[in-house]
C-alpha positions, 0 to 999 in steps of 0.5 A: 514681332519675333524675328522669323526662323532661321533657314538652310537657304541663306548661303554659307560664308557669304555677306556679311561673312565675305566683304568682297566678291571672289578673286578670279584666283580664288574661282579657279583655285575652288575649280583646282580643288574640286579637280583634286578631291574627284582625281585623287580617289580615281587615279590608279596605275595597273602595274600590278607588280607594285600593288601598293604604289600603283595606287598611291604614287599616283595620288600622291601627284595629284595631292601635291599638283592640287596643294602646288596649284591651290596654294599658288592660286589662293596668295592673295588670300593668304596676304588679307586673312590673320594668322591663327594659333591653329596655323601657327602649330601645323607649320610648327609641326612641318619645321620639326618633320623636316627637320627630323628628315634631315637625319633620317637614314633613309632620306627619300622615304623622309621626302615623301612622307614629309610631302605627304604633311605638306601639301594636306596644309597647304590644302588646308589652307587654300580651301580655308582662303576659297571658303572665306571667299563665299565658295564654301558650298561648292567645295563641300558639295565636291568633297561629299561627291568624291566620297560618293564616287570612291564608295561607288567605285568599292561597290562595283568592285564588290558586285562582281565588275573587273578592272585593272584599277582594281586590286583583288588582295584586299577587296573590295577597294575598288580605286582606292585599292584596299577595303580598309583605305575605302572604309575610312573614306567613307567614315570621315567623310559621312559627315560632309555627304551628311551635310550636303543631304541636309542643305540641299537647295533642291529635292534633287541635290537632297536626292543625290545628298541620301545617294551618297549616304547610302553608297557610305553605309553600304560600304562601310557594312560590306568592307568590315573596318573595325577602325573605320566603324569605330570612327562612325560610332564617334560621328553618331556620338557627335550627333547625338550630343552636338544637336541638342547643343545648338539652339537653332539646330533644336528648333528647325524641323526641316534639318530634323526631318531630313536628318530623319530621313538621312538616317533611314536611307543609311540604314536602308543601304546598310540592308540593301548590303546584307541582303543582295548577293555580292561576289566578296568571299570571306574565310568565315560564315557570318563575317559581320557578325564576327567582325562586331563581335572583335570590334574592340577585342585585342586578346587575338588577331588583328587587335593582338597584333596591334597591342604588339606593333604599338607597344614596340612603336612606343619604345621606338618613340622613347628612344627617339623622343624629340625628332623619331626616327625620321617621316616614313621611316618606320618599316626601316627601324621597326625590325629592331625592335620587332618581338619574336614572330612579330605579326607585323614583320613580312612572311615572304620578306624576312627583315621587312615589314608588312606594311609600310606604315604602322596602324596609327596615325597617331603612333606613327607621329610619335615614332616617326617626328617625335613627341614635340611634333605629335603634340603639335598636330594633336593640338591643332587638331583641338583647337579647332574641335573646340573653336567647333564646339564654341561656334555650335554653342553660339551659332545665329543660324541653322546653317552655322552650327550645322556647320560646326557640327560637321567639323567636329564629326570629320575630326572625331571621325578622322582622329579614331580611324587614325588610332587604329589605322593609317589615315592622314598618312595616305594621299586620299585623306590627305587632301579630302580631310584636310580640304573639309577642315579648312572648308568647314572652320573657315569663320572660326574664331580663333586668337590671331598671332603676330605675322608681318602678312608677306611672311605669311605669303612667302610660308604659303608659297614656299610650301607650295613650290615643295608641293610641286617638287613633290608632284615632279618627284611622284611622277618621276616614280610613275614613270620608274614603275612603267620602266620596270613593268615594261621588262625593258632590259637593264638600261630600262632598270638604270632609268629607273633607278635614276629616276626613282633612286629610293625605290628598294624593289628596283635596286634590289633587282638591278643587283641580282641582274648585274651580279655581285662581281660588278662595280654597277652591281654592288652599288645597287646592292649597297643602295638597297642595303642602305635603304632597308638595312635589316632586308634578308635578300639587300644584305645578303647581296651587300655582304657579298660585295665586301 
């Protein structure tokens, strides 16, 4: 007799999978991390004077409060389970970013970039113990709907609703802040909406799974994000060569039907964008049509200004190969080495740059921590794309290779859009990616190597205190941009900076309160000199002070 199909029902990473039951620890750490991937795309301030970290600063703490509780939460698990080749690089790549923030010129740009690194590993590594504990699906399940919320957020933004959690430069970013940081949530996280749609239990969390597909698609269609588009034709070339991949996926026609399915509803959202009137104004007549056209165009615009920024970045990394230049420092020293009428050099701020990141994960790592620590993480990564394709060419189950499936989709989604924009720098992708490659690689196999188990223990949970640190440092900057937003005064200003010292805007402005005569105001001066050495307004205002 042959043994019956394999089904969708069987829960994932379950018995035999988990020997034991879930630790009343691991329970809640699920709880934390499923708190943190739905805070995370909410949290916003409404101080619009900073309207970059209105968005971030906040993230930031919920990423680092979420990696701080979750690590803490899952020691225990990180004492039972075997160090991996892939753990061995991330922590490889941590030493050598903290390492090159130690002489980074401007140290708290280094501290909180180098948070950033930090607390998504130890996200990675909680939600990878909650998985091996049987929790794998209500994480998955929490993932795919903060990905929804943050895509529905978007679309409310772009069908006409206000809010001061929202920001009108970029729109429609909805809490997110940005159309292009939207987009790429909705691009990296297509895979895991498409997994929660396709293992659905009930019709109605299949219903809720083609919801959040949908939201995603329209989304993607009305943000224009190259970077973010080419990520998807990454997960549909993913899809279209992994399925036939798996021997089990090939025979089961109820994942074939439903993907189908899926795949209809994604594109009738895709219509529902372009035929319902929406309250976004381009500068052009069609431009989605435009924006396809320049998808890989590179002689003009935007794609010009990449080739320039990444060829400037580059020499950047020559000249720093081993360390950088230092986590975030790159808008302190990219003004070197910037070509003449540099698009990415700030038009209102001379000596700044526009953003404070470069558009490329990738490149960021190579100029800000150097070659070793780029390869690092570019090796991690690769192995655990190829444990995925391992465990899809192997898989017993329908399940099982549907799973591995959707880990080598989020990383191939997560490693295009970081070519061409900023990704795993940012808070939101920090904790949601990270969260979905530990969630979704928990059962890979993977060599071990040698770790005595309380090592493993003290790594965990000394990350964790810096994930802490981290949220205590983020609100302390919250609390410096209430300071300065509420026009308190000079003594508001002083306490802001005291709790903010990094901050150039509120130095900056403390010494044009206070006048280059006084001691108090040359000092602010010279720390906002210090902090962005080639700003125009800091060195005029530090030179006037020798």
């Amino acid at each position: 007799m042959n043994p019956p199909e394999a089904t969708l029902t069987t829960p994932l990473f379950q018995r035999p999978y988990a020997p034991l039951p879930p630790s009343r620890a691991e329970r809640l750490a699920l709880r934390v991390l499923q708190a943190g991937a739905l805070a995370v795309v909410l949290a916003a301030a409404t101080y619009r004077v900073f309207e970059l970290d209105r968005f971030f600063v906040p993230k930031e703490a919920v990423l680092h409060l979420t990696a701080c509780l979750a690590g803490l939460l899952t020691l225990g698990a990180a004492r039972r389970g075997r160090a991996t080749r892939v753990d061995a690089l991330l922590l490889g790549f941590l030493v050598l970013g903290g390492v090159s923030a130690v002489f980074a010129a401007n140290p708290w740009a280094a501290a909180r970039s180098l948070a950033v690194s930090v607390s998504g590993v130890v996200v990675f590594w909680a939600s990878r113990g909650v998985a091996r504990a049987g929790l794998a699906r209500p994480l998955l399940a929490a993932l795919a709907l903060a990905v929804a919320v943050g895509c529905a957020a978007a679309l409310l933004q772009a069908y006409g609703v206000r809010s001061d959690f929202f920001s009108l430069n970029r729109a429609p970013g909805g809490t997110l802040g940005n159309r292009n940081f939207v987009a790429h949530l909705a691009a990296f996280g297509l895979p895991v909406v498409l997994l929660a749609g396709l293992r659905a239990y009930r019709p109605a969390g299949f219903l809720l799974g083609a919801l959040g597909l949908a939201l995603a698609a329209a989304v993607l269609f009305l943000t224009r994000s190259r970077a973010a588009w080419l990520a998807v034709v990454a997960v549909v070339a993913v899809l279209l060569l992994g399925l036939p991949a798996v021997p089990p996926l090939r025979r089961h026609r109820q994942t074939l039907g439903r993907l189908l399915v899926l795949l209809l509803v994604a594109g009738a959202g895709v219509a529902a964008a372009l035929l319902v009137p929406n309250s976004l104004r381009w500068r052009s007549d069609n431009p989605y049509l435009e924006s396809a056209r320049g998808l890989v165009n590179y002689q003009e615009g935007s794609g010009r200004g990449r080739l320039i920024q990444y060829r400037n970045s580059l020499e950047m990394a020559l000249e720093h190969p081993l360390l950088g230049v230092g986590p975030g420092n790159w808008p302190v020293r990219y003004p070197d080495h910037a070509s003449p009428r540099d698009p990415s050099l700030s038009g209102s701020e001379p000596g700044t740059t526009s953003n404070p990141w470069p558009s490329s994960d990738w490149v960021a790592l190579l100029a800000e921590r150097g070659i070793p620590a780029f390869l690092l993480l570019a090796g991690a990564f690769a192995l655990l794309g190829a444990g995925a394709w391992r465990r899809m060419r192997t898989a017993r189950d329908a399940d099982e290779g549907l799973v591995a499936l959707t880990l080598l989709a989020t990383l191939a989604a997560a490693g295009i859009a970081g070519a061409f924009d900023a990704v795993l720098l940012l808070p939101v992708p920090a904790l949601l990616v990270w969260a979905a490659l530990g969630a979704l690689s928990a059962q890979e196999p993977s060599r071990p190597v040698p770790a005595v188990p309380g090592v493993r223990v003290l790594v965990v949970l000394l990350l964790s205190l810096a994930a802490g640190a981290g949220a205590v440092k983020s609100a302390g900057q919250l609390a410096a941009m209430a300071l300065y937003a509420g026009n308190g005064g000079r003594a508001a200003l002083e306490r802001a900076a005291r709790l903010d010292p990094g901050n150039y805007r509120i130095r900056l402005r403390l010494a044009r309160s206070l006048g280059t005569r006084s001691e108090r105001g040359c000092a602010h001066a010279r720390a906002a000199h210090a902090l962005l050495p080639n700003a125009a307004a800091a060195r005029r205002l530090a030179d006037a002070c020798d």
